[in-house]
C-alpha positions, 0 to 999 in steps of 0.5 A, spaced: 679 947 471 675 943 466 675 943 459 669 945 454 667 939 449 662 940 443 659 935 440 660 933 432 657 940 427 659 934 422 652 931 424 648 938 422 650 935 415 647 929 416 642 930 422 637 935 424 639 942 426 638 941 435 644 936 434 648 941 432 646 946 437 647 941 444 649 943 450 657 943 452 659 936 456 665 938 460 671 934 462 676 935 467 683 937 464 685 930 467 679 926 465 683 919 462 678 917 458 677 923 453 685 923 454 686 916 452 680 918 446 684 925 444 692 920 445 689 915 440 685 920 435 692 925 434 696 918 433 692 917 427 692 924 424 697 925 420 695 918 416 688 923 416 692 930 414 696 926 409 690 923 406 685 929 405 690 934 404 693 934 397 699 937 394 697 942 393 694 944 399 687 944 398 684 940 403 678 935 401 671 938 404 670 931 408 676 934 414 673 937 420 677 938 425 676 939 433 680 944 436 682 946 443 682 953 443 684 957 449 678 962 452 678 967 458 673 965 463 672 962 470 669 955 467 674 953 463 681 954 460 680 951 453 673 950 448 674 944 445 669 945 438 668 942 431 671 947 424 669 946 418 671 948 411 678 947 413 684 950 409 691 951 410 695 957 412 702 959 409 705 956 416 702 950 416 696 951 421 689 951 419 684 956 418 676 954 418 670 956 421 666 954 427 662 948 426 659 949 434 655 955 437 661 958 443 660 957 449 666 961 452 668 965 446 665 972 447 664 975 441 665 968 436 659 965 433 658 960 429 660 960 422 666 965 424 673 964 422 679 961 426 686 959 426 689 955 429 696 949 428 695 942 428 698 942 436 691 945 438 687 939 434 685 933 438 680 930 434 678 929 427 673 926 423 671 924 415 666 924 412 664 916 408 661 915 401 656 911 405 654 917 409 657 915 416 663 918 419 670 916 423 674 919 426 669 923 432 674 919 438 673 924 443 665 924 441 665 917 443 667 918 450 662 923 450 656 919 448 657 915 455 654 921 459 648 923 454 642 920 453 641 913 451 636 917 445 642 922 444 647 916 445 643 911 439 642 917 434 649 919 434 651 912 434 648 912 427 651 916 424 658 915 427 662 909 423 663 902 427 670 902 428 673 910 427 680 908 423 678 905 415 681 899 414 685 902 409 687 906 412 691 903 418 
């Protein structure tokens, strides 16, 4: 079985419309490199949800979160796809809306409302002051199977490193 991985909606933001409505690049359940990029981006959330959650529960607009929503089809078990416009739920889930097209969520489309809990999320992204984003670890992986154009346009706009330094 694989997995459905979208790319950044963050990048809609920040890019042009086509980046946000790319193809699904799938992944193996066991592939070790997107493991290892979602191991290491869930290691880092709770610093990240710490950060950008304040006492009182709002969320900052700079969060997106990536999350891995079990599906009904043939393909895939799970959708892997981009939320925005976060905020937390009375039991300290999330709740957002859909930062990507579906592929395999009959009914869903984009801007639709989702909630989810933090277990699902496999990775995150924040949006710096400068422009350019962390986080976006599964997004790395995912570059090495684009296009060396799609690959560079999205490499400029991610940052170097995917943890600020103060944050670690």
């Amino acid at each position: 079985m694989t997995i459905s991985c979208r790319l950044t909606a963050l990048l809609t933001c920040l890019a042009t419309a086509t980046l946000a409505q790319e193809s699904t690049i799938p992944f193996a359940q066991s592939d070790p490199d997107m493991n290892a990029a979602i191991t290491e981006a869930r290691s880092h959330l709770d610093a990240v949800l710490s950060r950008l959650i304040g006492a009182d529960g709002q969320v900052h607009p700079a969060l997106n979160l990536k999350a891995s929503l079990p599906v009904t089809h043939f393909e895939v078990e799970n959708e892997i796809i981009w939320i925005d416009s976060l905020a937390v739920t009375e039991d300290g889930g999330f709740t957002g809306h859909l930062a990507n097209v579906p592929s395999y969520m009959p009914g869903h489309e984009l801007g639709d409302t989702i909630t989810f809990d933090t277990s699902q999320i496999v990775d995150w992204s924040v949006l710096a002051d400068d422009g350019r984003m962390f986080g976006h670890y599964t997004t790395r992986v995912m570059m090495r199977q684009m296009t060396a154009a799609e690959a560079e346009q999205i490499g400029d706009l991610i940052s170097a490193d995917p943890m600020p330094d103060a944050w670690r």
